[in-house]
C-alpha positions as CSV (number, residue, x, y, z in Angstrom):
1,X,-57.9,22.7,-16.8
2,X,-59.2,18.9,-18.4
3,X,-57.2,16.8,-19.3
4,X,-56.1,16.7,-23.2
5,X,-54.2,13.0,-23.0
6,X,-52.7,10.6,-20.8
7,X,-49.7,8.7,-21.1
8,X,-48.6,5.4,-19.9
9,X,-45.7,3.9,-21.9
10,X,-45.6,0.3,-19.9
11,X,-49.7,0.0,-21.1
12,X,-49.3,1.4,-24.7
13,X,-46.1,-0.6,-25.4
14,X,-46.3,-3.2,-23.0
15,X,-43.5,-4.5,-20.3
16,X,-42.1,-7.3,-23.6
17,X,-41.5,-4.6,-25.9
18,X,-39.5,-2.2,-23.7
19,X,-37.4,-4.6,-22.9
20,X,-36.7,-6.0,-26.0
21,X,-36.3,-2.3,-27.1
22,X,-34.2,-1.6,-24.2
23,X,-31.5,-4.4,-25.4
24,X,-31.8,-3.6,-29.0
25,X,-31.2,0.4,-28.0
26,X,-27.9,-1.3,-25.3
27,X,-26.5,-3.3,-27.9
28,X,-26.5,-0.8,-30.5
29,X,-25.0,2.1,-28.4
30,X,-22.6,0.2,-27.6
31,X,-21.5,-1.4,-30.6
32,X,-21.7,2.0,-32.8
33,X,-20.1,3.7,-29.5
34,X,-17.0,1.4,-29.3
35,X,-16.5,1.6,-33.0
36,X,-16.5,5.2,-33.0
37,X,-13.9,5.8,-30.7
38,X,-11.6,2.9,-31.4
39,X,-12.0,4.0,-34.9
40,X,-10.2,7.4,-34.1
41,X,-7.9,6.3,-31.1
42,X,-7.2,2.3,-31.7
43,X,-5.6,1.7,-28.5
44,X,-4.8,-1.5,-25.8
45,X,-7.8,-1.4,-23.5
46,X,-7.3,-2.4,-19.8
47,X,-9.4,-4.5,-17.0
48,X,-7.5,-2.9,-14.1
49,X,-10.4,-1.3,-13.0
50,X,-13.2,-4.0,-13.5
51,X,-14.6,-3.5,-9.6
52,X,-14.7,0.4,-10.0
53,X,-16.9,-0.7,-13.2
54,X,-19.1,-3.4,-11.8
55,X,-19.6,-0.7,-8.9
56,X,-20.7,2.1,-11.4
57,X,-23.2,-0.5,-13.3
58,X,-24.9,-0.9,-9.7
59,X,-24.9,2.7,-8.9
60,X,-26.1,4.0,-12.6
61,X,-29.8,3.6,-12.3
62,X,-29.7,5.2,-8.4
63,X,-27.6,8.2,-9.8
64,X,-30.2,8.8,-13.0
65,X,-32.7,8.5,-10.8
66,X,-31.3,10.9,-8.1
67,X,-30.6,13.4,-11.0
68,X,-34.3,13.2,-11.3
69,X,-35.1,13.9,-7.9
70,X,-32.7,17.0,-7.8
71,X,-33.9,18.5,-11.2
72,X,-37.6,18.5,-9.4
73,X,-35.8,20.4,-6.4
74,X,-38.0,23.2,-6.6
75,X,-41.2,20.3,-6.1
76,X,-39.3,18.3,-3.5
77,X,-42.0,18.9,-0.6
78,X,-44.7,17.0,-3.1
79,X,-42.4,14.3,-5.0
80,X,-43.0,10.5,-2.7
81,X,-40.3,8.2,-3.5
82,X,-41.3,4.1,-2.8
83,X,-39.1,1.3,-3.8
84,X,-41.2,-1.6,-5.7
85,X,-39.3,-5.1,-6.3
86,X,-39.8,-6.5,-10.0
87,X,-39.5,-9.7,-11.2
88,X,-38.8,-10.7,-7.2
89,X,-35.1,-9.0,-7.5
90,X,-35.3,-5.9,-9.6
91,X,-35.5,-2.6,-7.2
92,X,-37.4,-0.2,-9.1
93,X,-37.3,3.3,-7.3
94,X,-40.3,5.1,-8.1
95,X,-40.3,9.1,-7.9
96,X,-44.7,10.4,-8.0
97,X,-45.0,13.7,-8.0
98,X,-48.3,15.2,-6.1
99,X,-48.3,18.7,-8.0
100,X,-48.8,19.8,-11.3
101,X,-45.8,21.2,-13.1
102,X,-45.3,22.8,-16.7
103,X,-44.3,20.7,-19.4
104,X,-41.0,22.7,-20.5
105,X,-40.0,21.9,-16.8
106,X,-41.1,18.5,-16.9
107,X,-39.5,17.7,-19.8
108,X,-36.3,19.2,-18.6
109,X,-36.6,17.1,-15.7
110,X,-36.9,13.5,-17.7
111,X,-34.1,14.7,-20.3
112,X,-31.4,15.6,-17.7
113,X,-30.5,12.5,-16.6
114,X,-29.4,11.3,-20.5
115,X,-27.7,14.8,-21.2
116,X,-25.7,14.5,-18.0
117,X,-24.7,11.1,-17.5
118,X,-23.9,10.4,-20.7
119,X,-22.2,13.6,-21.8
120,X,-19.8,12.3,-18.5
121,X,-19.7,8.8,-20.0
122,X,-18.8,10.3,-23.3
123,X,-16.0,12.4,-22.2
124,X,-14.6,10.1,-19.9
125,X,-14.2,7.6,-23.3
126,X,-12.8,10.4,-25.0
127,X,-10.2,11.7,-21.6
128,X,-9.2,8.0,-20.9
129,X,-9.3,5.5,-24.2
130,X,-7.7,2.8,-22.6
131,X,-11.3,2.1,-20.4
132,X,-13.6,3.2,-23.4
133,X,-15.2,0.0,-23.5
134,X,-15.8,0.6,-20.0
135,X,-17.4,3.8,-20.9
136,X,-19.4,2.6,-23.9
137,X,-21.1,-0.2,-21.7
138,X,-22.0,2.2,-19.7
139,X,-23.3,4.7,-22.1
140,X,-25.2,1.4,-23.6
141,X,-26.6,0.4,-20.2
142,X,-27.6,4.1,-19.4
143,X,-29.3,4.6,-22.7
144,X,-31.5,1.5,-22.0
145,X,-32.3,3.3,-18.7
146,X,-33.2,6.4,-20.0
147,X,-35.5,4.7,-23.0
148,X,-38.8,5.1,-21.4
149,X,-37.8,9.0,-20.3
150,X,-37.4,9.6,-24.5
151,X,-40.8,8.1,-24.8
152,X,-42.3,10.0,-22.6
153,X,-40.8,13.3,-24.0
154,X,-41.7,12.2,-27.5
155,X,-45.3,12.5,-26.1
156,X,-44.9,15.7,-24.3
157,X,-43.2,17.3,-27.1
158,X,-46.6,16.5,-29.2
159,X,-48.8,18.4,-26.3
160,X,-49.7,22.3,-26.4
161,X,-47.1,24.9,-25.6
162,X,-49.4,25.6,-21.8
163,X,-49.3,22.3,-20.7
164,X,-49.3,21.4,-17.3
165,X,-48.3,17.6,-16.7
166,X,-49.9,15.9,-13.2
167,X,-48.9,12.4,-12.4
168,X,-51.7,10.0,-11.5
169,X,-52.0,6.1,-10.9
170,X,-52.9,6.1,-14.9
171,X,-50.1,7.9,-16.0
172,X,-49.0,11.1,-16.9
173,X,-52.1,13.8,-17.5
174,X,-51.6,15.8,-19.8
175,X,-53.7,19.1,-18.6
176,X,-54.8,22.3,-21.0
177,X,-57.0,25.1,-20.2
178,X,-60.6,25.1,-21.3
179,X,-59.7,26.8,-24.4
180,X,-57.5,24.6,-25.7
181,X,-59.2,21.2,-27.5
């Protein structure tokens, strides 16, 4: 196998850019979201559970994350997690893993997490319309989570159908057999 590319969205787009894309991908979720459903069930929206909420917003990035983690179940023996601190108070909880995998796979893994959560998010807006804009917030903030894993599987999507992907302190390696150019 040689490597045919590698991948690391924080170098290619740069830690600025994410984030501003991050907020612009959060705010328009949210607003097209929230119009969306208050466009087919106007309805008074309620605060009475603003704790359960604030509790969910601290939990969302711990639960994508662990979605990860259980989607690689069949690789748990080689997948190291380690918790980094950003910007002195963000926890980032990185997940390496020390095998190759296929790409299908791998791209399953890194697109769960947005089909899952956010299909939840979506039908709890729909189920209970007096907390959508709970729900929409969330669906915003969740996007913005899941923005780099759509970057990464817009890259993936591009390599050749025998792919294997192998994670390294560059990035993602993108491995083909000999064959393959």
């Amino acid at each position: 196998m040689h490597c045919w590319k590698t991948i690391n969205i924080k170098h290619e787009y740069g830690t600025t850019r994410l984030t501003l894309w991050a907020i612009i991908v959060f705010i328009l979720v949210f607003s097209f979201s929230f119009i969306f459903f208050g466009y087919f069930d106007p309805i008074q929206y309620t605060d009475n559970y603003v704790w359960l909420f604030f509790l969910i917003v601290l939990f969302l990035y711990p639960i994508h994350k662990f979605i990860h983690y259980f989607s690689l179940f069949k690789y748990r023996k080689n997948v190291r997690l380690k918790i980094k601190i950003d910007y002195r108070f963000v926890p980032i909880i990185r997940m390496r893993l020390t095998e190759i995998i296929p790409k299908t796979h791998y791209i399953f893994v890194l697109i769960l997490p947005f089909l899952l959560i956010n299909s939840i998010l979506i039908y709890v807006a729909y189920s209970f319309p007096q907390y959508t804009h709970y729900s929409c917030l969330l669906l915003g903030c969740h996007c913005s989570i899941c923005l780099i894993d759509i970057l990464y599987v817009k890259n993936l999507l591009r390599a050749p159908r025998n792919a294997m992907i192998e994670e390294t302190p560059r990035g993602y390696e993108i491995l083909v057999p000999p064959n393959i150019q």
